[in-house]
C-alpha positions as CSV (number, residue, x, y, z in Angstrom):
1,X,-10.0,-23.3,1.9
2,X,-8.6,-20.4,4.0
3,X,-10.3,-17.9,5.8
4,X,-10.1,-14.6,6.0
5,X,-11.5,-12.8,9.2
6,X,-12.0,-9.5,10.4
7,X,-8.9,-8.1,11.9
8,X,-8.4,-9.2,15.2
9,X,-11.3,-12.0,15.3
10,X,-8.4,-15.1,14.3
11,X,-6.7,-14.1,17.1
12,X,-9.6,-13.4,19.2
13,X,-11.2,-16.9,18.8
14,X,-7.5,-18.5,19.3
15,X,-7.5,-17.2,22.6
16,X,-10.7,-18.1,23.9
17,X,-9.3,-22.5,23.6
18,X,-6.2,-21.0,25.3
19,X,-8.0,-19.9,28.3
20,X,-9.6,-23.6,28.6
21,X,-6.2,-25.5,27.9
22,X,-3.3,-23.0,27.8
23,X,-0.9,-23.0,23.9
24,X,0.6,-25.5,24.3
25,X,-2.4,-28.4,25.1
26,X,-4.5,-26.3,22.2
27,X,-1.3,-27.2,20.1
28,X,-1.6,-30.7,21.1
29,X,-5.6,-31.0,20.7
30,X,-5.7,-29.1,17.1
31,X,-2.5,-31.4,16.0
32,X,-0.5,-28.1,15.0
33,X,3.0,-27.4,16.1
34,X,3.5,-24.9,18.2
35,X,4.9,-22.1,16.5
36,X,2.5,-22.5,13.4
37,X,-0.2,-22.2,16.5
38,X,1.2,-18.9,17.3
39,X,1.4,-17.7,13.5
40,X,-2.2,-18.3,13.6
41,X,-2.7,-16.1,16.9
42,X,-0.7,-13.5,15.7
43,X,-2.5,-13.6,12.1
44,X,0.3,-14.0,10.1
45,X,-1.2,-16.9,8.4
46,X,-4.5,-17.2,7.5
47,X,-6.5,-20.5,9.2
48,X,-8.0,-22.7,7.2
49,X,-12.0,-23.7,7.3
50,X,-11.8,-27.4,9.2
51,X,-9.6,-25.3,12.0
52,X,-11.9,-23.0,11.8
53,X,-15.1,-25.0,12.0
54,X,-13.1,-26.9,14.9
55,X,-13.0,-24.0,16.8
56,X,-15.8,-22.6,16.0
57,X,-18.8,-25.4,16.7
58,X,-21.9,-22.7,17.6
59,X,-21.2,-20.7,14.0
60,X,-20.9,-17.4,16.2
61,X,-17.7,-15.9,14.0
62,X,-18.8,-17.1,11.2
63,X,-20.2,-13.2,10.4
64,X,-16.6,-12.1,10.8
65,X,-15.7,-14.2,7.5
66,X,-14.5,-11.2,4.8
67,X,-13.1,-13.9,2.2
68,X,-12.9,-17.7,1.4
69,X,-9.3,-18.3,-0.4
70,X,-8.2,-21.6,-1.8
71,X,-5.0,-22.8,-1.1
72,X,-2.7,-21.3,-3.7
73,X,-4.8,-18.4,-3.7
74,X,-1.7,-16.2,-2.5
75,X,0.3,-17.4,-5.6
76,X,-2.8,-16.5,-7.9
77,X,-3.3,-13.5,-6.2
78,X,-0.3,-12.7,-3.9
79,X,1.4,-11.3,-6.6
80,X,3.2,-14.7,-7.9
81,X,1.8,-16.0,-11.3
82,X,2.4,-20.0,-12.6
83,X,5.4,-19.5,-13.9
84,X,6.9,-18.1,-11.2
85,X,7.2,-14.3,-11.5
86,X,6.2,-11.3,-9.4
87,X,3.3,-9.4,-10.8
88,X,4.4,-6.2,-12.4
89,X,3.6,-3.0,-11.3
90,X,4.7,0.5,-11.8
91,X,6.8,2.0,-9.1
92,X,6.1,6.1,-8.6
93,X,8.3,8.6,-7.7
94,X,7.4,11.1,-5.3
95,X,4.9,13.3,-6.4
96,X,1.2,14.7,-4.6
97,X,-0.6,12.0,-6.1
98,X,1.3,9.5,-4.3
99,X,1.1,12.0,-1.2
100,X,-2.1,11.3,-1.3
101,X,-2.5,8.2,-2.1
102,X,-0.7,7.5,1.5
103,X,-3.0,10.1,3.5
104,X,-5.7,8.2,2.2
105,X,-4.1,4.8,3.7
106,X,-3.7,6.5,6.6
107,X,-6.7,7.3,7.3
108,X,-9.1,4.4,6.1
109,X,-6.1,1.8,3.7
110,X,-4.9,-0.9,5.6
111,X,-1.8,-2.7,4.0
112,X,-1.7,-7.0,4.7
113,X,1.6,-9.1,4.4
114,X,0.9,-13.1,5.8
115,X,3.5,-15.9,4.9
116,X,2.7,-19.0,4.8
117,X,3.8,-22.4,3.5
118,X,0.7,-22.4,0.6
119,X,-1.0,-19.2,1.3
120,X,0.2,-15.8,1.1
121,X,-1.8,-12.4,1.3
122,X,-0.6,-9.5,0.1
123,X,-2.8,-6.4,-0.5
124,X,-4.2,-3.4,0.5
125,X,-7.2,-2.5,1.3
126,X,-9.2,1.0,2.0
127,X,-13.0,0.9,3.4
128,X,-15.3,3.3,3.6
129,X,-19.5,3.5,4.0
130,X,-21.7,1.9,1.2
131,X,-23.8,5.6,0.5
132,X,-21.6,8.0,1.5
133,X,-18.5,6.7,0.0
134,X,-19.0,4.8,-2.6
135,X,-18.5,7.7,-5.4
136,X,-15.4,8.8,-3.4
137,X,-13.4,5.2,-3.4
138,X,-14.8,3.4,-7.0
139,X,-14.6,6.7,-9.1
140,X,-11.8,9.0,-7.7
141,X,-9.4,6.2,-5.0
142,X,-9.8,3.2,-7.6
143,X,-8.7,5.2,-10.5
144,X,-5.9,7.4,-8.3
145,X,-4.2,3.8,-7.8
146,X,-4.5,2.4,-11.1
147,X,-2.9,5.4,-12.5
148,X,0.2,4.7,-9.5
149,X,0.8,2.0,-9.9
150,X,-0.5,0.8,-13.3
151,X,-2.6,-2.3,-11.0
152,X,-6.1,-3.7,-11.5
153,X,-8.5,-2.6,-8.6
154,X,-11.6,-4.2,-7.2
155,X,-14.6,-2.9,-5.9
156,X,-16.2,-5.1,-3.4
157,X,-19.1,-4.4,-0.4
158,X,-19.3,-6.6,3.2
159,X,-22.4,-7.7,4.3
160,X,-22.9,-4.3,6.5
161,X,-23.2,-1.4,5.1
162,X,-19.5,-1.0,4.4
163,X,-17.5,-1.2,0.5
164,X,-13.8,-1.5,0.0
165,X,-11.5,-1.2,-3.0
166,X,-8.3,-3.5,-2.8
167,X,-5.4,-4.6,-4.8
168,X,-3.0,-7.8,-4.5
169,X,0.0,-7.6,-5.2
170,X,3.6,-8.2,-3.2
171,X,5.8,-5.3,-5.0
172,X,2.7,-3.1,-3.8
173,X,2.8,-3.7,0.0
174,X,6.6,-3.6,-0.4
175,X,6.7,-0.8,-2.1
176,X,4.8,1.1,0.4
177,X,6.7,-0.4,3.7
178,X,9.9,0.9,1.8
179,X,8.0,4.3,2.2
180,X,7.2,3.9,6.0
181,X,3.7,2.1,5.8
182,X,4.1,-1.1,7.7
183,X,1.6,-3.8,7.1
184,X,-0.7,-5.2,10.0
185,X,-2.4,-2.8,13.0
186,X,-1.7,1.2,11.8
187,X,-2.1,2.0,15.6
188,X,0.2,-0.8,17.1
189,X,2.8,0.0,14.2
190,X,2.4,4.1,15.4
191,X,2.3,5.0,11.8
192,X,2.6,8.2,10.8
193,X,3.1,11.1,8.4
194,X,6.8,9.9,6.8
195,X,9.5,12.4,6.1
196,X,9.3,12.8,2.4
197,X,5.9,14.4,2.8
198,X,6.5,16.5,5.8
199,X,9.8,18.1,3.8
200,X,7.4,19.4,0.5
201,X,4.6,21.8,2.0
202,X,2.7,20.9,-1.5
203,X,3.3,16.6,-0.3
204,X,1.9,17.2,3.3
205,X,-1.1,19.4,1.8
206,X,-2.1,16.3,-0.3
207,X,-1.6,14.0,2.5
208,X,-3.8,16.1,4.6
209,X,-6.6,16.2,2.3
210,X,-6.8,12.5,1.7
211,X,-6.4,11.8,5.7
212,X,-9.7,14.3,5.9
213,X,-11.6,12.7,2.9
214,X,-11.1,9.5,5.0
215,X,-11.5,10.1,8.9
216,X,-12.8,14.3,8.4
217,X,-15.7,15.4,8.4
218,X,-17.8,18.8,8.6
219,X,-20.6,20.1,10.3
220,X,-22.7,22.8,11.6
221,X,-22.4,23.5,15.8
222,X,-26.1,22.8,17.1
223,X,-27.7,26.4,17.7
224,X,-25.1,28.6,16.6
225,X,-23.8,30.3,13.1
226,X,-20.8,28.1,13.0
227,X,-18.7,25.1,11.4
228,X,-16.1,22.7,12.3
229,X,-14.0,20.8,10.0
230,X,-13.0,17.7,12.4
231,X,-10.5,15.1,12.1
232,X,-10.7,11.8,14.7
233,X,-8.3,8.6,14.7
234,X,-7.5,6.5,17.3
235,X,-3.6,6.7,16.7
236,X,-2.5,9.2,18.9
237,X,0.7,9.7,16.9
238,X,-1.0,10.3,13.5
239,X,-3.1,12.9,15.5
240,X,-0.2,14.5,17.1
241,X,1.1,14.6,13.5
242,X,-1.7,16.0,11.8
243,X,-2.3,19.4,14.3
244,X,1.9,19.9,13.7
245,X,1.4,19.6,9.6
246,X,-2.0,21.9,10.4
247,X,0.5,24.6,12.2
248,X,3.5,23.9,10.1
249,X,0.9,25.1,6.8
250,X,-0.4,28.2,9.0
251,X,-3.6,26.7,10.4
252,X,-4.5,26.9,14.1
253,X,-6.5,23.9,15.1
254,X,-7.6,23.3,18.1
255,X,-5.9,20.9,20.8
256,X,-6.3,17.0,20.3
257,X,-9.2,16.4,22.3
258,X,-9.6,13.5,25.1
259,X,-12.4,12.0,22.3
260,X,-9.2,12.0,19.8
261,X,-10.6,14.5,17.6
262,X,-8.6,17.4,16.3
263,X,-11.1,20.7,15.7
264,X,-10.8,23.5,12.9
265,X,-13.7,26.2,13.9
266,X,-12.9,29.6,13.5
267,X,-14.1,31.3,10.0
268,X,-10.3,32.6,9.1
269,X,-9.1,28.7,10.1
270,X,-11.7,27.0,7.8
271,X,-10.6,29.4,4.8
272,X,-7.3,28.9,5.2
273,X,-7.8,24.6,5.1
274,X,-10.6,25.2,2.5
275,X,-7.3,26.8,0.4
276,X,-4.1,25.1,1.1
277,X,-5.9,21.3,1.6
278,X,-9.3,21.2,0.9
279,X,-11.7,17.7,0.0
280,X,-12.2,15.6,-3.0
281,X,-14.5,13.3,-1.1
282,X,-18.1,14.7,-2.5
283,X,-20.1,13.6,0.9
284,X,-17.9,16.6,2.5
285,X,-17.9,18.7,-1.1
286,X,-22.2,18.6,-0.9
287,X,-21.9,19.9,3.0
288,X,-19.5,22.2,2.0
289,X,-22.1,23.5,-0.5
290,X,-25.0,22.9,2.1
291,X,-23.4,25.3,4.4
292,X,-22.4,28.2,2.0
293,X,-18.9,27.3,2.8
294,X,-17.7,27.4,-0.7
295,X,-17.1,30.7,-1.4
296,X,-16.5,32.4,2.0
């Protein structure tokens, strides 16, 4: 069997034998070559359970465990079926749905391409919370996607209090590198709003309102007749993108903040972003409603 792990945690508990031994006497104890070692540290394979259990003997990462995959799982799954082809999927053209489709990545999708000599993983995969997403991602997200790209979509949940939706499929994660979303770390790769979407005002619109359904959210200011409509990521990049796209549509946002949070507060500003973006999420629709916000 293979493992999946939370991002980062493969490499994590890799690193923790290094500092005892150093790479290349961990190569030597786990009976790996060197450079299939390092595939495992950079997770572009996936390692399998007896490594795993090798490495680790208290049990302590076992709760960062997302999947268990057998060993031709990425052919099954991957994309590749027994005879040999590529799974089929419909390619779009540029249009808002796709526009926001990729906002969506962008703000809570993650895309994953790992080669390896039986095992492959190809998917994507967008998270959100249990209760206050779960209408948003296995009504509205799953059914946006299956309509893309014409590709089966599963619901699943982790043992928190987190769900995901996620497809598998090689021609998928291709397909959306080709459009500038690089698989792996979205803040290591810097990615950010592509051209094609910044050049169509109606394209960056979309894309804003699914980055906001994602990582938005809205909210009264404690003792005072206000609102803010907030955005926060950690990639400073996407940030610095999203207050230009806010400006470039004739919103005025506030500065990026040092929390990484990008602010939309005066009355004028909200109607304006209520208009020309808006939300589909219904945890921010029901605020919107809670606050009068609707119709102002």
């Amino acid at each position: 069997m293979r493992l999946l792990l939370k991002e980062g945690k493969q490499k994590e508990l890799l690193n923790l034998e290094k500092d005892k031994l150093g790479w290349k006497e961990l190569s030597k104890k786990l009976g790996i070559k060197y450079g299939k070692l390092m595939a495992y540290v950079n997770e572009e394979s996936l390692i399998s359970e007896k490594l795993f259990n090798t490495l680790s003997k208290n049990r302590e990462y076992n709760q960062f465990i997302i999947e268990k995959r057998k060993e031709n799982w990425g052919q099954i799954n991957g994309g590749k079926i027994s005879k040999g082809k590529t799974k089929k999927i419909s390619i779009p053209k540029d249009s808002e749905e796709l526009a926001e489709f990729y906002g969506i990545m962008l703000g809570d999708g993650n895309s994953t391409k790992i080669k390896d000599y039986k095992i492959g993983t190809y998917m994507i995969r967008i998270v959100g919370d249990l209760n206050k997403d779960k209408e948003y991602l296995s009504d509205y997200v799953k059914q946006l996607i299956e309509e893309l790209f014409k590709i089966k979509v599963r619901v699943g949940r982790f043992k928190s209090n987190a769900m995901f939706i996620e497809a598998h499929s090689i021609k998928l994660v291709d397909f959306l590198e080709s459009k500038g979303f690089k698989p792996g770390n979205k803040i290591k790769n810097q990615l950010q709003i592509p051209k094609w979407i910044k050049q169509n005002p109606k394209y960056l619109s979309l894309c804003l309102r699914g980055l906001y359904d994602t990582d938005g959210s809205v909210y009264k200011l404690t003792n005072q007749n206000c609102y803010q409509i907030d955005f926060c990521n950690k990639n400073q990049y996407l940030l610095e993108d999203v207050r230009e796209s806010l400006i470039c549509l004739g919103i005025c946002p506030s500065k990026i903040s040092k929390r990484k949070d990008i602010y939309i507060t005066k009355k004028e500003e909200i109607r304006k972003f209520l208009k020309l973006i808006g939300f589909r999420n219904p945890k921010h629709l029901c605020r919107l409603e809670m606050f009068n916000l609707m119709n102002r």
